[in-house]
C-alpha positions in Angstrom: -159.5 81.8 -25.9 -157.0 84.4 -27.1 -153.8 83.6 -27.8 -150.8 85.8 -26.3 -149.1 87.7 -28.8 -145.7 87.0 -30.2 -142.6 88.9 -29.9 -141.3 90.8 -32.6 -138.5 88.9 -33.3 -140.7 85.7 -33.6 -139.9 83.5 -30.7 -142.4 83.1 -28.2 -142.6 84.8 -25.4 -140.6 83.5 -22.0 -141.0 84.1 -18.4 -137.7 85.2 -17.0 -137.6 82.9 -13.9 -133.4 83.0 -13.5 -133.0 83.0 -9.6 -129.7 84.5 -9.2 -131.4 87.9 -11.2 -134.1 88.2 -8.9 -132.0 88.1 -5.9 -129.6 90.8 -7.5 -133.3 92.9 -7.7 -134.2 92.2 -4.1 -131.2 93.1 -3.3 -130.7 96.3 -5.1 -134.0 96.9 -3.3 -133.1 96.6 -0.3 -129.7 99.0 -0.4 -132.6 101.6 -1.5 -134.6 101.5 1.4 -133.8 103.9 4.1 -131.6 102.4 7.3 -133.4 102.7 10.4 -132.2 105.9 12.0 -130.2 106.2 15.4 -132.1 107.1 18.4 -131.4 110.2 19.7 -131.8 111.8 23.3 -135.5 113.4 22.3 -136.4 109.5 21.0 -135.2 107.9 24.1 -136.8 110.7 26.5 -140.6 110.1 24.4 -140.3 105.8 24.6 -139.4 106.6 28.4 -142.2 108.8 28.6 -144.6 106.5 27.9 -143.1 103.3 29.3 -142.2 104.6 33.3 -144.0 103.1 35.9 -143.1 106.0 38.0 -145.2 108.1 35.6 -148.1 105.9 35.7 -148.4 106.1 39.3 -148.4 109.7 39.3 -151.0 109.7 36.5 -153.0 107.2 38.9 -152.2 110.2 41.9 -153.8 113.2 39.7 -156.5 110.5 38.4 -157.4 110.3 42.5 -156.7 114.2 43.4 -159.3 114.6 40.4 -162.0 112.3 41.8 -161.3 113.8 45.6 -162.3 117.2 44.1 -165.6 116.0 42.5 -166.3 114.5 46.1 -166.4 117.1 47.3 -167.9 119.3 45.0 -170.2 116.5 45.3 -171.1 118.0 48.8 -172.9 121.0 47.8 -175.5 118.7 46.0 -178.6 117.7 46.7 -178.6 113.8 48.6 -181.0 111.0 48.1 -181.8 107.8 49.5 -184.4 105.0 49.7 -184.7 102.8 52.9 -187.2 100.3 54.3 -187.5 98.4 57.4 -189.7 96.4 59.3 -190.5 96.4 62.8 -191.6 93.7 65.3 -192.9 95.2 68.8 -193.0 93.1 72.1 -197.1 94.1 72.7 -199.1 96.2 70.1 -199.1 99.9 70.9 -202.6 101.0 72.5 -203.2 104.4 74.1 -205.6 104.2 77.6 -208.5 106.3 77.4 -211.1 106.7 79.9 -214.5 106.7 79.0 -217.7 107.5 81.0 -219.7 104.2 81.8 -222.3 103.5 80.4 -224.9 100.7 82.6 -225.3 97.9 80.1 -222.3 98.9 77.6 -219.1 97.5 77.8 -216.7 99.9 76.9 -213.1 99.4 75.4 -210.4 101.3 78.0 -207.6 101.4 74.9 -207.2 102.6 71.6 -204.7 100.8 69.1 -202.3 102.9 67.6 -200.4 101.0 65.7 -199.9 97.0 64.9 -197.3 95.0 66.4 -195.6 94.1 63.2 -195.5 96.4 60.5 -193.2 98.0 57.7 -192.0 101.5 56.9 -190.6 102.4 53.2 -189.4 105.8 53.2 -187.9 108.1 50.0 -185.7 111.0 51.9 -183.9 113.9 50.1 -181.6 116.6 51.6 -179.8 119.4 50.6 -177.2 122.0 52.9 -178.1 125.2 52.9 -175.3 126.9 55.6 -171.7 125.2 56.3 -170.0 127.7 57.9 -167.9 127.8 54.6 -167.1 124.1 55.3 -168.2 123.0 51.8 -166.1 126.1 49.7 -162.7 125.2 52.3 -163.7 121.3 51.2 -163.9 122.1 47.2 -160.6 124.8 48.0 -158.8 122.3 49.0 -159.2 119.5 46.9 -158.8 122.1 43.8 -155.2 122.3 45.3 -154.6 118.9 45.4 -155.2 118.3 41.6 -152.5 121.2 41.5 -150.5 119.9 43.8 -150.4 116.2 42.1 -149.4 118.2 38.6 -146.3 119.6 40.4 -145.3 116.1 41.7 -146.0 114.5 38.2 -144.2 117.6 36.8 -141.1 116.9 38.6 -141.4 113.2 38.3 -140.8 113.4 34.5 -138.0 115.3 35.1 -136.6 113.1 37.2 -137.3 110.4 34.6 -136.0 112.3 32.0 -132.9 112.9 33.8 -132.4 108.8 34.4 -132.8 108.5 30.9 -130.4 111.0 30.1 -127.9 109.4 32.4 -128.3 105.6 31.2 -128.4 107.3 27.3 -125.3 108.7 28.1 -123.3 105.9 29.5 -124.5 104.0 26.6 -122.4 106.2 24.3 -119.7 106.3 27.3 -119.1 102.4 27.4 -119.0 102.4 23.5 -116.5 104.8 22.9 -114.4 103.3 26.3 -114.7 99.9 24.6 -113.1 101.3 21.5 -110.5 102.9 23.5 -109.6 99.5 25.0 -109.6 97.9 21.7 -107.1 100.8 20.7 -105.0 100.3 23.7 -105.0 96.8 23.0 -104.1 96.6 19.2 -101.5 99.3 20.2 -99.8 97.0 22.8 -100.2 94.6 20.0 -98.5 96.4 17.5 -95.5 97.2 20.4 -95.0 93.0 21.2 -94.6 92.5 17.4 -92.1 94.9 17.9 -90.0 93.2 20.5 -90.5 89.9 19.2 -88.5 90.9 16.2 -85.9 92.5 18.1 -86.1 89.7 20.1 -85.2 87.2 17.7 -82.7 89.4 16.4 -80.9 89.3 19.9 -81.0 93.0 20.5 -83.7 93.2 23.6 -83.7 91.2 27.1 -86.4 88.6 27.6 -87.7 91.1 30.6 -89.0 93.7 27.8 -91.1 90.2 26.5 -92.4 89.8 29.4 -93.5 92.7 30.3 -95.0 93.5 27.5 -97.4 90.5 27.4 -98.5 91.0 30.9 -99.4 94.1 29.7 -101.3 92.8 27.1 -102.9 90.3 29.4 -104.0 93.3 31.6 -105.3 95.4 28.7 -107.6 92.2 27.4 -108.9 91.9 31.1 -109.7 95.4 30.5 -111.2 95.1 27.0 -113.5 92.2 28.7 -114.6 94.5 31.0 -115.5 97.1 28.9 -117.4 94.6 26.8 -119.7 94.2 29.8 -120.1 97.4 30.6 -121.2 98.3 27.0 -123.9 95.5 27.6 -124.9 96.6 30.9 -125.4 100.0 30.5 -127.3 98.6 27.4 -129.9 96.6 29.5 -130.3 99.7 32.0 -131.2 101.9 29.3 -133.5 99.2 27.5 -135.3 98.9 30.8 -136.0 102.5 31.2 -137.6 102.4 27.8 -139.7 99.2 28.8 -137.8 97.0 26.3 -136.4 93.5 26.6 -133.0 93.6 28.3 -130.8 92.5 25.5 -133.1 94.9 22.4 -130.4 95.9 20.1 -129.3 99.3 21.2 -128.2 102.3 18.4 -127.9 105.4 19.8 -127.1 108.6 18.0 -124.1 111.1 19.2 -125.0 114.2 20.7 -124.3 117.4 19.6 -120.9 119.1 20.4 -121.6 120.7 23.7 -122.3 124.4 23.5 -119.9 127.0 24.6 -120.7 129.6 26.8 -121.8 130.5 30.2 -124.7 131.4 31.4 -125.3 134.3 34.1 -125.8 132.2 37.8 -128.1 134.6 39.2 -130.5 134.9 36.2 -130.8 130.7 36.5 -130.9 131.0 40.0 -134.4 133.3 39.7 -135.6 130.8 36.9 -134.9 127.6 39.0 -136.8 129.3 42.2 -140.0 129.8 39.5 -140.0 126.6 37.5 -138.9 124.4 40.0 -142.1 122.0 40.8 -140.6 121.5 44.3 -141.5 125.3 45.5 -144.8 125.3 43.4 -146.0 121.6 44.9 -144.8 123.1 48.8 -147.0 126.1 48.2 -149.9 123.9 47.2 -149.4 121.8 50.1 -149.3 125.1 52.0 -152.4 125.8 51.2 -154.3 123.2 51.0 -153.5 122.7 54.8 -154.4 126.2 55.1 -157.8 125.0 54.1 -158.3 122.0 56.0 -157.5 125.0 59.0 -161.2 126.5 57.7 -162.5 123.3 57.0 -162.4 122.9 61.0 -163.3 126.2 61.8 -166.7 125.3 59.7 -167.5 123.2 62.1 -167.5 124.7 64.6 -170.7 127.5 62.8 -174.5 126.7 62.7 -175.0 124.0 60.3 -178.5 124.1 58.0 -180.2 122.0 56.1 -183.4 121.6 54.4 -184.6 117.6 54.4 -187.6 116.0 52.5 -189.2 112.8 52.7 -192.2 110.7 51.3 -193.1 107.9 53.8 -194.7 104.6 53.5 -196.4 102.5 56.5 -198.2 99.2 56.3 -200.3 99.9 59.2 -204.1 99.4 59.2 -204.2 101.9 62.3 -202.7 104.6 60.5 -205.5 107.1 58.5 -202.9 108.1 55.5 -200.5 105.5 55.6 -198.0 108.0 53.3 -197.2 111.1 54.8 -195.0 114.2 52.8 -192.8 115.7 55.6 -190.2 118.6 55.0 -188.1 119.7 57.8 -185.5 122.7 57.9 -183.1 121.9 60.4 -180.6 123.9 62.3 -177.4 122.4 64.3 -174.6 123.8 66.1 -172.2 122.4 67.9 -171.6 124.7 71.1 -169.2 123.2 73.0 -167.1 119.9 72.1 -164.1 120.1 74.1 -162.1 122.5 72.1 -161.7 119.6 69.6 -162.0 121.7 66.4 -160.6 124.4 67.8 -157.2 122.3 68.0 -157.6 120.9 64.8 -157.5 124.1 63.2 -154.2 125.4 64.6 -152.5 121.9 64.2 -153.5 122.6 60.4 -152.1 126.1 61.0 -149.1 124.7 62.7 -148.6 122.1 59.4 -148.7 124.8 56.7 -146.2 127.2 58.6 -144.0 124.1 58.1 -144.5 123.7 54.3 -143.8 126.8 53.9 -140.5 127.1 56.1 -139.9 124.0 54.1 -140.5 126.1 50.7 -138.4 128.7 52.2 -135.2 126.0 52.9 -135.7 124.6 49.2 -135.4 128.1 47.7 -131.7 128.1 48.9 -131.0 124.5 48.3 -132.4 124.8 44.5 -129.8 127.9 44.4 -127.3 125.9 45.9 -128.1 123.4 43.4 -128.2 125.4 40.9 -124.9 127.0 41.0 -123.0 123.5 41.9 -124.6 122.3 38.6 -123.4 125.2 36.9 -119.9 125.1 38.5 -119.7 121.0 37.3 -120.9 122.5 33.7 -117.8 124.6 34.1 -115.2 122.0 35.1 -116.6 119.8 32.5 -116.1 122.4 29.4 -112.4 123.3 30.7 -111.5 119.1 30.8 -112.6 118.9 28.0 -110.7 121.5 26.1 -107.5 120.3 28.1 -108.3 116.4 27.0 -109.0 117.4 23.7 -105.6 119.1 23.3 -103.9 116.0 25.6 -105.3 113.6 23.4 -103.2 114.8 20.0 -99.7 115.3 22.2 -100.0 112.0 23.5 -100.2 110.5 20.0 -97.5 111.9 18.9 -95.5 111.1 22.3 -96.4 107.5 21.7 -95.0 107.6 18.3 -91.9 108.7 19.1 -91.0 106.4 21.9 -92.1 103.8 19.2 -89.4 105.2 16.8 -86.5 105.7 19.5 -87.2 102.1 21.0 -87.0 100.2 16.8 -83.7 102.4 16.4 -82.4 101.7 19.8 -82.4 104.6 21.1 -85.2 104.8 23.7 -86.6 102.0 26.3 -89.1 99.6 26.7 -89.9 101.2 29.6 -90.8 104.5 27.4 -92.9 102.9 24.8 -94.9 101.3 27.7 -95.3 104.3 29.9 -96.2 106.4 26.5 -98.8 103.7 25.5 -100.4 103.9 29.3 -100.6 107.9 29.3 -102.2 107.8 26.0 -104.7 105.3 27.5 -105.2 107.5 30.2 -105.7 110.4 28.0 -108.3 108.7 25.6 -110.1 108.0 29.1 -110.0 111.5 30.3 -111.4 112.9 27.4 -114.0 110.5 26.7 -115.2 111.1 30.1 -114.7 114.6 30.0 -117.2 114.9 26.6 -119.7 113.2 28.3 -119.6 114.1 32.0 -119.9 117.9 29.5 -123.2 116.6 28.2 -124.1 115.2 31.6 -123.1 118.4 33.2 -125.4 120.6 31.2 -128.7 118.1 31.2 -128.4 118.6 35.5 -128.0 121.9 35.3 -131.3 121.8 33.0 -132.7 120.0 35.3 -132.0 122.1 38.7 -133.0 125.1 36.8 -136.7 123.3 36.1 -136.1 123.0 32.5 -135.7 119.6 31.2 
């Protein structure tokens, strides 16, 4: 066994077990480490992403457009099957046959052909050789379904990013209107103190205490309210991420909104290319178009080639397994003008998607240039509220100073207290109805 070396100085060594300086470490350790950052609108849109039922069930309808089109690639194949069966006859099968007689011979007048029970095993193969087209219009159509379910899972995110968007925003909106109501309330606070000194100096009626305090009681009946919303909108936007309801919720600001206007008519002929709407009615369109020549298929020669390898336990039979292969031919001449129908009610329905295509194209612009006219509003209210905002500080400080030097009313201090309120409101809303503004107009447009 070694012994542990001495220090220097001669005393032996010690374990510095002191619990007060390891907590002082720990903590100094954690200050260092890195606060978890805010989420911002990109983290929220990627949870949401991959959370959204909605999006799972539009990766379950591309899953199924996917499988449809192998079907009926699946057509063109070659199809096999085993089958067996057995058979039980009422009398055994016997052929008459008429021989010469012979004097002295008894001969048989029938000839067996088969027993009376018996079972048949049978390995049958065939393969199309001629639809009409029937099989290329089946494939042709089910590659524009796959399309078709990318559109509709396309404009399904957006729509999912949008909602997240929205209950992001209103987040941020009940936060900062929560600490607006909080302002308002310490303000009307701050104005009570006010006339409770004067008040007990004897310079103010007992009306300006009572007003005052129900218009405290009114702005904590507010302030309660906002508290909900703040934990509403909370829960909403939790759920959208596929969290628990009541998950802690720090959100990041967004970026001042970006000046600037952009030309209508060049997001107008964007929106009518990106949208997923116009590209998903021109897949239906088509597709329909090819269930029109799926019908007419039918109504062609069809041709096939079929094999089979048959089995027969039947004493009667010479070779009890036969090789057969067949090439057959049928076409329907005549059935009622049935398919005939078919294919113009298939005409008929893709005429309709695309009027329908043509009727979104102007709705999208309409949409389009309300979006861009809300972007607009929202950019000049917020300038004006952001302006607002300063003046009615200031007008709230003076009414403050005329009412202490008894020179202004109660009246005034109130009614400067409510419009700056008011103001707080108008621009809080107007910032993010800004934000708001310019995600929907991303969104008509086909770009979010």
């Amino acid at each position: 066994m070694r012994d542990s070396p001495a220090p220097s100085n001669g005393h032996p060594a010690r374990r510095d077990t002191h619990p007060v300086r390891w907590a002082f470490v720990a903590l100094c350790l954690f200050n260092a480490l890195p606060a978890p950052a805010a989420e911002t609108l990109a983290d929220a849109w990627r949870l949401a992403l991959s959370a959204d039922a909605r999006l799972r069930a539009a990766d379950a309808d591309s899953d199924a457009a996917r499988a449809t089109r192998e079907a009926a690639r699946g057509l063109a194949l070659p199809k096999a099957s085993i089958g067996s069966s057995y058979t039980v006859l009422s009398k055994e099968p016997a052929a008459r046959i008429d021989l010469p007689s012979v004097p002295g011979l008894s001969l048989p007048n029938q000839l067996p052909l088969s027993e009376r029970n018996y079972a048949t095993h049978a390995l049958q193969a065939s393969l199309p050789v001629y639809t009409g087209g029937r099989i290329a219009a089946a494939v042709a159509a089910a590659d524009t379904g796959v399309r078709a379910s990318a559109f509709e899972r396309t404009r399904t995110e957006q729509a999912v990013k949008l909602d997240v968007a929205e209950a992001w925003l209103n987040v941020l909106r009940a936060r900062r209107a929560l600490a607006a109501a909080e302002r308002h309330l310490a303000a009307l606070d701050a104005h009570a103190l006010d006339v409770g000194n004067l008040s007990k100096e004897g310079l103010v009626a007992r009306n300006d205490v009572l007003s005052v305090a129900v218009a405290q009681a009114d702005a904590r009946q507010r302030l309660t309210q906002a508290r909900h919303a703040v934990d509403l909108s909370g829960a909403a936007y939790n759920r959208l991420l596929g969290r628990p309801l009541d998950d802690t919720v720090d959100l990041a600001e967004p970026p001042p909104p970006e000046a600037g206007r952009e030309d209508i008519a060049a997001l107008g002929a964007r929106a009518r290319t990106l949208r997923p709407e116009m590209a998903l009615l021109g897949a239906r369109a088509e597709a329909t178009d090819q269930e029109a020549e799926m019908e007419r298929a039918g109504r062609r020669p069809q041709v096939g080639i079929t094999g089979a390898v048959l089995h027969e336990d039947n004493r009667y039979r010479v070779n009890q397994d036969i090789a057969q292969i067949a090439v057959g031919v049928q076409w329907e001449i005549f059935d009622g003008g049935v398919r005939r129908q078919r294919a113009d009610a298939a005409v008929a329905r893709a005429r309709a998607e695309r009027e329908r295509q043509s009727d979104a194209a102007s709705l999208i612009e309409l949409e389009v240039r309300r979006e861009w006219l809300a972007v607009d509003e929202a950019a000049q209210r917020f300038a004006t509220t952001r302006a607002a905002t300063g003046q009615a500080d200031e007008n709230l400080r003076v009414a403050r100073d005329r009412y202490r030097n008894g020179v202004g009313t109660h009246t005034e201090v109130l009614d400067a207290e409510a419009l700056r309120s008011l103001t707080d409101y108008n621009h809080l809303n107007a910032l993010y109805d800004h934000h708001l503004a310019r995600l929907r107009l991303r969104k008509a447009v086909g770009e979010l």
